[in-house]
C-alpha positions as a Markdown table, in Angstrom:
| # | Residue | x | y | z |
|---|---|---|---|---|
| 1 | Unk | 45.3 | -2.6 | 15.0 |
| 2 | Unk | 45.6 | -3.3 | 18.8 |
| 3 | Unk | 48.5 | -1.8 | 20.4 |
| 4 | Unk | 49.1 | -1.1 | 23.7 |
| 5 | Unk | 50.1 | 3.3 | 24.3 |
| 6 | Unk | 53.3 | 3.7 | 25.8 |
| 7 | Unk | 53.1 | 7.6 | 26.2 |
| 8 | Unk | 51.2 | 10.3 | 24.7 |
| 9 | Unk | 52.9 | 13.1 | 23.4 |
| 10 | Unk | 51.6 | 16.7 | 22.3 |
| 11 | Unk | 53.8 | 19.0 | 19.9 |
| 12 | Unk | 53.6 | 22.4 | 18.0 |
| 13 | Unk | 55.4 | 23.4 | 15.3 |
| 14 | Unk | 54.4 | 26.7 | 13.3 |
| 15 | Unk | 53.9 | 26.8 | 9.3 |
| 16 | Unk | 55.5 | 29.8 | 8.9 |
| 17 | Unk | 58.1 | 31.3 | 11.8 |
| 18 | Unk | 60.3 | 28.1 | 12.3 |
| 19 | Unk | 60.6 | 26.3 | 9.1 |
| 20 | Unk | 64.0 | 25.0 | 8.8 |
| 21 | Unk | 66.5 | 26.9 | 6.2 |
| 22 | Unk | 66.8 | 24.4 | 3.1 |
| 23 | Unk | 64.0 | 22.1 | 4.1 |
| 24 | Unk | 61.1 | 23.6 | 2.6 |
| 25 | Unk | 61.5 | 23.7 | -0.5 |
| 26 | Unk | 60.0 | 27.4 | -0.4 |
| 27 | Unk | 56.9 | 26.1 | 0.4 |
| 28 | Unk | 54.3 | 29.0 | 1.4 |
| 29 | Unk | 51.3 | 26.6 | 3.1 |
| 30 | Unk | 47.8 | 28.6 | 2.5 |
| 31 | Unk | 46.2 | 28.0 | 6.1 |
| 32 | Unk | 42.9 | 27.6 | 4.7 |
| 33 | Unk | 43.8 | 24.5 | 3.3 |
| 34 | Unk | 45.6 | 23.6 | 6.2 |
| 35 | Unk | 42.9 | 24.0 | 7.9 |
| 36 | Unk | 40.6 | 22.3 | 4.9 |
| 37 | Unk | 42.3 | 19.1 | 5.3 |
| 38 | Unk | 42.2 | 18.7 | 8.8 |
| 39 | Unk | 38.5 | 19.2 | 8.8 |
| 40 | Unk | 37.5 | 17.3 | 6.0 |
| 41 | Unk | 35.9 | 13.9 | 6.7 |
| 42 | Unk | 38.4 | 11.7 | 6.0 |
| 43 | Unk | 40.8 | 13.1 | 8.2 |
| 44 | Unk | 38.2 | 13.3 | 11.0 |
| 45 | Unk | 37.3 | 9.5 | 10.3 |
| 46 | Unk | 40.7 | 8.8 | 10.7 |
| 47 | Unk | 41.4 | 10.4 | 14.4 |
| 48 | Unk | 38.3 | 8.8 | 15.3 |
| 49 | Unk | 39.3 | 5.5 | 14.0 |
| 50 | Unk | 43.2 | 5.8 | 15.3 |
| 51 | Unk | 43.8 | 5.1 | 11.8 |
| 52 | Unk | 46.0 | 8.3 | 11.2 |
| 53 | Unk | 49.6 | 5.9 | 11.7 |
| 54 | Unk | 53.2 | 7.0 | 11.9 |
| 55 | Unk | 57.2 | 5.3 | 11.7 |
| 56 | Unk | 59.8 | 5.7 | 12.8 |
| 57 | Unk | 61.8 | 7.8 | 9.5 |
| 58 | Unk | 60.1 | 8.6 | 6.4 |
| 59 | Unk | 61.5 | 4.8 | 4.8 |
| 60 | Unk | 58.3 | 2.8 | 4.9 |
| 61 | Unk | 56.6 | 5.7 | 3.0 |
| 62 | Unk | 59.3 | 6.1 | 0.9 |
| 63 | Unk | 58.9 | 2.1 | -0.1 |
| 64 | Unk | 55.1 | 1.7 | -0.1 |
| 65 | Unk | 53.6 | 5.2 | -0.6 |
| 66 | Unk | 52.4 | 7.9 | 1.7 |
| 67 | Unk | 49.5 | 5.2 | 3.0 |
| 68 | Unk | 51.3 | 2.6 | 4.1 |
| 69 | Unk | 49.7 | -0.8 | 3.6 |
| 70 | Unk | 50.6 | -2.9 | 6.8 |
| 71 | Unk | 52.2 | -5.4 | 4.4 |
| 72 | Unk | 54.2 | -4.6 | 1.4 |
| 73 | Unk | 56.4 | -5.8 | -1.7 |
| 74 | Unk | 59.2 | -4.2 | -2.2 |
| 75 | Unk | 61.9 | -5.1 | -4.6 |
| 76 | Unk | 65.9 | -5.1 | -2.8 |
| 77 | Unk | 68.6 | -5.6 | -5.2 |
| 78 | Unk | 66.1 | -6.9 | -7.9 |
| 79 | Unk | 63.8 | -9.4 | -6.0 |
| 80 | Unk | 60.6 | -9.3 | -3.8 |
| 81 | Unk | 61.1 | -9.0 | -0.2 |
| 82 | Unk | 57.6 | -8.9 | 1.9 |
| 83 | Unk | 57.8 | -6.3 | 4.7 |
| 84 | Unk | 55.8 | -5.7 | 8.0 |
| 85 | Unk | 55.2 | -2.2 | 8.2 |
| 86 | Unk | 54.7 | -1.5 | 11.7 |
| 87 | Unk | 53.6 | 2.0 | 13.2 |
| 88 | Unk | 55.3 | 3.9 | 16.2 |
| 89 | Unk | 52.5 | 6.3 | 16.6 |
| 90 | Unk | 49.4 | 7.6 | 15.5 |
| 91 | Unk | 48.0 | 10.9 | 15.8 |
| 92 | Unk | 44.6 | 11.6 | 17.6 |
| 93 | Unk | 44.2 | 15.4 | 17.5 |
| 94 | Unk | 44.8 | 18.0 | 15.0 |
| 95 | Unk | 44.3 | 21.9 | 15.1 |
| 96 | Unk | 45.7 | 25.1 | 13.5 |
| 97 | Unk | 45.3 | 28.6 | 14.9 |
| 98 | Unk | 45.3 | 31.6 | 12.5 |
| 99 | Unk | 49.0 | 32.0 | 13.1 |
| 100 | Unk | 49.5 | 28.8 | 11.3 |
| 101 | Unk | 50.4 | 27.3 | 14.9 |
| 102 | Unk | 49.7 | 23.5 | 14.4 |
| 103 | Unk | 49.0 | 21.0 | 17.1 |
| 104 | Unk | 49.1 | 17.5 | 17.2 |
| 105 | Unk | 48.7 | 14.5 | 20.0 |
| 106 | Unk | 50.7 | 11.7 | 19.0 |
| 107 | Unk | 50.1 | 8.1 | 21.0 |
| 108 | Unk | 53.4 | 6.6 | 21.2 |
| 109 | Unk | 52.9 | 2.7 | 20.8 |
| 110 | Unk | 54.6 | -0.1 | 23.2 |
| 111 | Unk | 56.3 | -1.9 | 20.7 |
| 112 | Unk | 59.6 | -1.4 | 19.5 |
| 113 | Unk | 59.9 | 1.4 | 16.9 |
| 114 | Unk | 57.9 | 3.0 | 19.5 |
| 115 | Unk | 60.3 | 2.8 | 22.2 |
| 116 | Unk | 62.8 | 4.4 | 19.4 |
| 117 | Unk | 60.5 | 7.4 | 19.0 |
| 118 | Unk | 59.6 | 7.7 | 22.8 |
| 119 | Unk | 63.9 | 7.4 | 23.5 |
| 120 | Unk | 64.4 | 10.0 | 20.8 |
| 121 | Unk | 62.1 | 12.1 | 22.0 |
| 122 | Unk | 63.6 | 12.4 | 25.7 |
| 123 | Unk | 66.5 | 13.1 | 24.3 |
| 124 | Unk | 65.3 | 15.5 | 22.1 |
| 125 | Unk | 66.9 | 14.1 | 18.9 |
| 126 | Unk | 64.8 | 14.4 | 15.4 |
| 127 | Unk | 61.4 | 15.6 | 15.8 |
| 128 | Unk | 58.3 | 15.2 | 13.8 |
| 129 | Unk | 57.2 | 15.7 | 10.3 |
| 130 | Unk | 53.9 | 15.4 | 9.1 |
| 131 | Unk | 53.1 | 13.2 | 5.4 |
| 132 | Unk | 50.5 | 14.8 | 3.5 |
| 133 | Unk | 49.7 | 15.2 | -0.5 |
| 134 | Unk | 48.2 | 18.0 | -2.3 |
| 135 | Unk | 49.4 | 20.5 | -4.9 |
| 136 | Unk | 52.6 | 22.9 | -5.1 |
| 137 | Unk | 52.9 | 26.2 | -6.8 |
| 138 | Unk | 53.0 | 30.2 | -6.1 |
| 139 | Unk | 51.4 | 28.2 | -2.6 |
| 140 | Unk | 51.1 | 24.8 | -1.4 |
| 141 | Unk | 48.1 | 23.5 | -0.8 |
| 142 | Unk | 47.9 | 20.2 | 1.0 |
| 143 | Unk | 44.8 | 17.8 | 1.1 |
| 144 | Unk | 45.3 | 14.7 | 2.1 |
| 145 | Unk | 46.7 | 14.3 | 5.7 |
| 146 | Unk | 48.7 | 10.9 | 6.4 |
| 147 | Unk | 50.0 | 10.6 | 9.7 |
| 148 | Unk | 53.0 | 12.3 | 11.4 |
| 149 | Unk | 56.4 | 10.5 | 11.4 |
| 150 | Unk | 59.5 | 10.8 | 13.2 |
| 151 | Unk | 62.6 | 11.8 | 11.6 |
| 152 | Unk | 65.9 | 13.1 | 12.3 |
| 153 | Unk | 65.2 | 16.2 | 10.0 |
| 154 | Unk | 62.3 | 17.8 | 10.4 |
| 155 | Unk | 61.4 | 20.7 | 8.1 |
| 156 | Unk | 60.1 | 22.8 | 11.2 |
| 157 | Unk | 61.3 | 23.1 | 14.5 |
| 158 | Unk | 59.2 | 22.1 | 17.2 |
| 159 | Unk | 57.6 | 25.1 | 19.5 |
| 160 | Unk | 57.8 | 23.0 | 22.8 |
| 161 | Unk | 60.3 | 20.4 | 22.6 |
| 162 | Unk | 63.7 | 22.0 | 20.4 |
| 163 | Unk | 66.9 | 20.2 | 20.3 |
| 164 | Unk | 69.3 | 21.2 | 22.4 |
| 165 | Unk | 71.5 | 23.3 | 20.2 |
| 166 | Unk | 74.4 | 24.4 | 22.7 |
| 167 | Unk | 75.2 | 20.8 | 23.5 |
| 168 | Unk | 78.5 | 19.1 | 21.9 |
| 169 | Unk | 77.8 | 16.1 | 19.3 |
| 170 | Unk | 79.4 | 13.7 | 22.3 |
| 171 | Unk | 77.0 | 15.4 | 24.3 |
| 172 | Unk | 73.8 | 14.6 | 22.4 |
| 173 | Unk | 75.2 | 11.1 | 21.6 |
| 174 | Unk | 75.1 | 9.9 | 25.1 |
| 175 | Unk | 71.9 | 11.6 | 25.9 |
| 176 | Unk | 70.4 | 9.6 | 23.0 |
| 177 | Unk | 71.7 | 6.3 | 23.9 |
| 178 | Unk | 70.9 | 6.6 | 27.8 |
| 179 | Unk | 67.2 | 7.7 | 26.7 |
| 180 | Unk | 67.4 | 4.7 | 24.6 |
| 181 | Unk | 68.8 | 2.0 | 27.2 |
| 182 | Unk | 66.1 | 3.9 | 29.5 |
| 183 | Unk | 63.3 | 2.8 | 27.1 |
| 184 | Unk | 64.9 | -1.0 | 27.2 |
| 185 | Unk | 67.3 | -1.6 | 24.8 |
| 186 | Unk | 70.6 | -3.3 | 25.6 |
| 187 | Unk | 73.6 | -1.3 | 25.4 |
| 188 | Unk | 74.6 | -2.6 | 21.8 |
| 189 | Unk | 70.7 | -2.4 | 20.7 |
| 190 | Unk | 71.1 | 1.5 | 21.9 |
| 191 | Unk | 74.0 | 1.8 | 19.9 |
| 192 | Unk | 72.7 | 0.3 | 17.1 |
| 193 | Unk | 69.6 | 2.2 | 16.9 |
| 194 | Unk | 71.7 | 5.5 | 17.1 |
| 195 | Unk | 73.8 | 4.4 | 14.1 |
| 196 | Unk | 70.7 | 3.5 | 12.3 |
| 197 | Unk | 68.9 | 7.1 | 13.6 |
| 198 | Unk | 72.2 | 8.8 | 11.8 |
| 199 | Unk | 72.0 | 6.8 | 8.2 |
| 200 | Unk | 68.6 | 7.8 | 7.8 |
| 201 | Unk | 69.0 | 11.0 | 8.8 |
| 202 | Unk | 71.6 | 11.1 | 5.4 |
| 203 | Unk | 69.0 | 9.2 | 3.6 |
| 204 | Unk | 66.3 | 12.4 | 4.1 |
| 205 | Unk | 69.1 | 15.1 | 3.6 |
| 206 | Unk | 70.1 | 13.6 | 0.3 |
| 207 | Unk | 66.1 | 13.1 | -1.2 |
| 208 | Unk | 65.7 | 16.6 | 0.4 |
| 209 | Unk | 61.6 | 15.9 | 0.5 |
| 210 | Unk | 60.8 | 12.1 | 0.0 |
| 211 | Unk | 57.2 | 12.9 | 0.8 |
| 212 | Unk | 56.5 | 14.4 | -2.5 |
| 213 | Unk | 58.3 | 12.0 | -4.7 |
| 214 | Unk | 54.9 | 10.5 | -5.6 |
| 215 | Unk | 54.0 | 13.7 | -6.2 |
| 216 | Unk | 56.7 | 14.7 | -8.6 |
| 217 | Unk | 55.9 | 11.4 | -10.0 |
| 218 | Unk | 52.2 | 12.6 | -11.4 |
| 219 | Unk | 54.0 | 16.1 | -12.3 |
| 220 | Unk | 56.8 | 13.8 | -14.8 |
| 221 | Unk | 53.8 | 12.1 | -16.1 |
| 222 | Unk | 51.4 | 15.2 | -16.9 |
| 223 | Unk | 54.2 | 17.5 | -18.3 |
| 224 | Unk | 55.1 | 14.0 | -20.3 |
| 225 | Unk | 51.5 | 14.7 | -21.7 |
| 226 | Unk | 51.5 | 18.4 | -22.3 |
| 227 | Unk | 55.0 | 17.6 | -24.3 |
| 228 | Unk | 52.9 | 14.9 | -26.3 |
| 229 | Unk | 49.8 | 17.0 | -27.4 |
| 230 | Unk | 52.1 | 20.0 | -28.1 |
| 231 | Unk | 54.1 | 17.9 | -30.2 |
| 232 | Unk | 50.4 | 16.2 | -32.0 |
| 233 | Unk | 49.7 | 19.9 | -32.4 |
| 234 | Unk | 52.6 | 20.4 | -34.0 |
| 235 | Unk | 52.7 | 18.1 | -36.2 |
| 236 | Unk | 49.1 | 18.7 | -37.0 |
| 237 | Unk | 50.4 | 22.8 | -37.9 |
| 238 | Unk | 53.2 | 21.0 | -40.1 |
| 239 | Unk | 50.3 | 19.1 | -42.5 |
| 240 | Unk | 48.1 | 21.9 | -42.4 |
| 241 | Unk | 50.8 | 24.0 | -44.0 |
| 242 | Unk | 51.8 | 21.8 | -46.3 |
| 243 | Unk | 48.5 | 21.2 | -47.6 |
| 244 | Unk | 48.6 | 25.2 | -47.8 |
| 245 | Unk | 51.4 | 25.3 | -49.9 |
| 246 | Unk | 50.1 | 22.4 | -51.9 |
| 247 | Unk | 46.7 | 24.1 | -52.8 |
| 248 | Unk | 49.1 | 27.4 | -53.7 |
| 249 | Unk | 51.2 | 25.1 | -56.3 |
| 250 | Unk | 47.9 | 23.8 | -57.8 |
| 251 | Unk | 46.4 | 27.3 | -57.8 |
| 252 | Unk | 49.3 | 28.8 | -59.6 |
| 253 | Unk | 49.2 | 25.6 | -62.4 |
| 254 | Unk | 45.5 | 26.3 | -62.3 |
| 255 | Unk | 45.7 | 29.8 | -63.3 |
| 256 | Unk | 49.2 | 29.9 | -65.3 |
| 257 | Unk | 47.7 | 31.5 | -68.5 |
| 258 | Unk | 46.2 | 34.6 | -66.6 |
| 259 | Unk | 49.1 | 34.8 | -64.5 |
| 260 | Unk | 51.0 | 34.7 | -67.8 |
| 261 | Unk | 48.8 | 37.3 | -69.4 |
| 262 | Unk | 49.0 | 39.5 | -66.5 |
| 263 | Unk | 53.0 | 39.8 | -66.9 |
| 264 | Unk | 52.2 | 40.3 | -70.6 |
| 265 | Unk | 50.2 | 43.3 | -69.7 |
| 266 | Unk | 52.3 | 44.6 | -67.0 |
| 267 | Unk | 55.6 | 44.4 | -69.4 |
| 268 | Unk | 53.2 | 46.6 | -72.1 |
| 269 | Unk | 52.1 | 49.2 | -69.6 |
| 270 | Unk | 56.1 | 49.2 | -68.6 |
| 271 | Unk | 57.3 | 49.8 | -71.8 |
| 272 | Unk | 54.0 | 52.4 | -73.1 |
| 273 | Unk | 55.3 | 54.7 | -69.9 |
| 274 | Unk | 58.6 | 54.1 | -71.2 |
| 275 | Unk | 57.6 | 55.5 | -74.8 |
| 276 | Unk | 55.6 | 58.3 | -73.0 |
| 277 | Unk | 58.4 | 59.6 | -71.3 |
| 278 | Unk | 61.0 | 59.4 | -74.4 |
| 279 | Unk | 58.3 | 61.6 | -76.5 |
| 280 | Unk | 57.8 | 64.2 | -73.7 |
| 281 | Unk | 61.6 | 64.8 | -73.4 |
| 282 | Unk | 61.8 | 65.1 | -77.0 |
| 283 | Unk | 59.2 | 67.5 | -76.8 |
| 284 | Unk | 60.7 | 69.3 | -74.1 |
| 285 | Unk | 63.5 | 69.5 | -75.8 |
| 286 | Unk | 62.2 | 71.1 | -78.5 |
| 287 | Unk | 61.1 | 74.0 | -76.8 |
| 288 | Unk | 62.7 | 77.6 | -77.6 |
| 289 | Unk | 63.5 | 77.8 | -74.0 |
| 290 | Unk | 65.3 | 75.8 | -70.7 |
| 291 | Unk | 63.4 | 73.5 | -69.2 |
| 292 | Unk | 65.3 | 72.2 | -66.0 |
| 293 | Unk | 65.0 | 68.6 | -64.5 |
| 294 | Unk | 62.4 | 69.6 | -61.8 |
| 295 | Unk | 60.2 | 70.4 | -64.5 |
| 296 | Unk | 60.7 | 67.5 | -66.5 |
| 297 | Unk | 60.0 | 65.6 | -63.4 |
| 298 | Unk | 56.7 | 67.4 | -63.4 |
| 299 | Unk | 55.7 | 67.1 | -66.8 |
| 300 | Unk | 56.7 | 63.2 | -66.7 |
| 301 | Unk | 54.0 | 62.6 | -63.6 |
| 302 | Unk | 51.3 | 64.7 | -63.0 |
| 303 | Unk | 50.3 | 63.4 | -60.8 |
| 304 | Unk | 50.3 | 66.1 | -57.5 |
| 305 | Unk | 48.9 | 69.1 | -57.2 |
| 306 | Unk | 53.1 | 70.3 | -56.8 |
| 307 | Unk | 53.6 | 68.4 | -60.3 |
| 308 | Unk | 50.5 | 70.5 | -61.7 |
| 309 | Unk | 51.7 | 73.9 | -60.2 |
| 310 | Unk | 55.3 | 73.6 | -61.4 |
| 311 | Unk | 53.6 | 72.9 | -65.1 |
| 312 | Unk | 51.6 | 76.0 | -65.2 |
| 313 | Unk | 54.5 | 78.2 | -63.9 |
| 314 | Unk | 56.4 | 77.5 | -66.6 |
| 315 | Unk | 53.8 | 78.1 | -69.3 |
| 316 | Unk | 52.9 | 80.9 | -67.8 |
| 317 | Unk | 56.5 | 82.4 | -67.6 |
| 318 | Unk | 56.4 | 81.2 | -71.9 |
| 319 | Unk | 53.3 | 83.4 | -72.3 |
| 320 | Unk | 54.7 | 86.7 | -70.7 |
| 321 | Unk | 58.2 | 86.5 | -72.8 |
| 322 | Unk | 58.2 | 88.1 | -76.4 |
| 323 | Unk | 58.9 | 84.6 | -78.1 |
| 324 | Unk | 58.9 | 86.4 | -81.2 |
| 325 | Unk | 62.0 | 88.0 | -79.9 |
| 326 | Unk | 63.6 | 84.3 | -79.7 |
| 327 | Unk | 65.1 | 81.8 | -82.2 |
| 328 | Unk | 63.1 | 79.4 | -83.7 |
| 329 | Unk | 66.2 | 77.3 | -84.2 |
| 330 | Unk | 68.7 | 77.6 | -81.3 |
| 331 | Unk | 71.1 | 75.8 | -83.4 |
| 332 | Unk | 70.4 | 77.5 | -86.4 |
| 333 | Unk | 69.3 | 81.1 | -85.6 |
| 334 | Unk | 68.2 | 83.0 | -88.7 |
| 335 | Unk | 70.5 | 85.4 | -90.6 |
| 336 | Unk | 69.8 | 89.4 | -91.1 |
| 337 | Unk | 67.6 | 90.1 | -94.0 |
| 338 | Unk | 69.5 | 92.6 | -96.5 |
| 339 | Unk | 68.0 | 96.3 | -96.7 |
| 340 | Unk | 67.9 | 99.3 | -98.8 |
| 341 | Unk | 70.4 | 102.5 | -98.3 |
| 342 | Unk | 67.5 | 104.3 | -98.0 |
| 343 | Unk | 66.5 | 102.1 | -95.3 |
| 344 | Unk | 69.5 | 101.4 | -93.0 |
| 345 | Unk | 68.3 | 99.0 | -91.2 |
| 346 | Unk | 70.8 | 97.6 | -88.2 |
| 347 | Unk | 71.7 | 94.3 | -88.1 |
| 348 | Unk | 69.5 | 92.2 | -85.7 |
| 349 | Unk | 72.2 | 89.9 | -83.2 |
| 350 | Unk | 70.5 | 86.9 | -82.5 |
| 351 | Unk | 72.1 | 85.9 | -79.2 |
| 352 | Unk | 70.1 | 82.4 | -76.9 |
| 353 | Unk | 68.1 | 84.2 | -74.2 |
| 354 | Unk | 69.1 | 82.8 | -70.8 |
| 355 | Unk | 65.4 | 81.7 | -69.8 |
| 356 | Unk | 65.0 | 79.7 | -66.6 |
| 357 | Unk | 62.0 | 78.4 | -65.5 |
């Protein structure tokens, strides 16, 4: 592309001091990468080339992509309308200090969106804003480097040419369109272009970032994917379980009869534990002396060394009283056996010892 330069212009702007509350999108650049893509080849090619282009407003980008083709389809109210996109600028020098300071030399083209940006400019309405692609996250890490447009909103204010901020809107209205009839538009043209320069500065409020809509694009489209293989995993758990649970139904019809047998044996053992305990309280019972519940307990498990001592503490206490001294028959003690007057004998109360063990 031939064009004749109108005016070169050289900006700053800084990555990280003068970002622009709300037009960010809490980007935090990593200036490595910054400084990456402007030194890769294909950016160099492109400044060498005066192939790095830019417009007037982020709209032809927002209609044909971030590389805009210098002809384009685009549909408008459901048909296809061909378009000329034609550049206001290019850029033709890039740098980035270690204070994330960036650079860039802009040719202003003679033609008439570049008459727009080179009015705007005097006026110091808009500013510029750079179209790149890469990656966001934790950090943001560009890599492909576009071209710089101008816009009405720029996410970072420039270093060396701010807007006047003090001025009334009045004010900055007829500074824009006498920059604008300066740079040869009629009075009407001057006033059109303002009201045009105001729309799309609504159009880049209300998309907030159009540069990254391709961008957000790819993201739909890869989470779309993650959703679909969680889902075939998913579904894949879902059979594999219910192949599980089918292999435990045909196990259990496999082995019914030892299952069966099993219950059969663990209702016998039940019920011999049963009979054990029913012929050890009998037995207990029987005895010519108190047995409390503790012991019982004891006698019934055996099955701690605390079960074992209680056991022999009680037989042990049985040993050391004169059981010959106690009824055989607590119910039934025996009577006094009749003696001789010679041999007065007194008769022998039988009364239950109060023995507790």
């Amino acid at each position: 592309m031939t064009t004749k330069v109108l005016l070169q212009h050289t900006d700053r702007f800084c990555l990280y001091k003068n970002a622009r509350k709300g037009r960010q999108n809490g980007r935090n650049y990593l200036l490595s990468a910054v400084k990456s893509m402007f030194e890769n080849a294909e950016t160099q090619e492109g400044l060498k080339l005066g192939e790095l282009y830019g417009y007037y407003g982020h709209g032809r980008r927002q209609l044909a992509g971030l590389d805009v083709p210098e002809t384009a389809v685009v549909m408008v109210e459901g048909r296809p309308v061909l378009i000329d996109n034609v550049p206001g600028c290019r850029t033709v020098h890039l740098s980035i200090d270690d204070e994330g300071i960036i650079t860039h030399t802009q040719e202003i083209f003679d033609n008439e969106p570049g008459r727009i940006i080179a009015g705007l400019l005097e006026s110091r309405a808009g500013g510029w804003s750079w179209a790149t692609s890469g990656k966001d996250g934790t950090v943001s890490i560009p890599t492909r480097f576009f071209g710089m447009d101008y816009v009405k909103n720029p996410n970072f204010v420039s270093l060396d040419h701010p807007a006047y901020m003090n001025e009334s809107a009045d004010e900055q209205e007829g500074k824009l369109l006498e920059s604008l009839q300066s740079r040869g538009f009629t009075e009407a043209g001057a006033k059109d272009v303002a009201s045009h320069f105001h729309k799309i500065g609504e159009q880049e409020i209300s998309l907030v970032n159009p540069l990254l809509v391709e961008e957000a694009e790819i993201a739909l489209l890869e989470a779309r994917g993650e959703i679909i293989d969680l889902a075939t995993q998913l579904d894949e758990e879902k059979a594999k379980s219910a192949g599980n649970e089918g292999m435990l139904e045909g196990l259990k019809t496999e082995h019914a009869a030892e299952i069966q047998a099993l219950q059969t044996q663990l209702q016998e053992s039940h019920s011999k534990v049963a009979a054990r305990d029913a012929f050890l309280d009998d037995m207990l019972e029987s005895l010519p002396v108190f047995v409390t519940e503790t012991q019982r307990e004891a006698f019934r498990s055996m099955d701690t060394p605390e079960d074992l001592k209680i056991v022999k503490g009680m037989f042990e206490g049985l040993r050391r009283t004169a059981i010959s001294t106690l009824p055989i028959d607590r119910k039934n003690p025996p009577a006094a056996e009749k003696t001789t007057a010679a041999e007065h004998v007194p008769t022998i109360s039988f009364k239950e010892p109060n023995l507790n063990f």
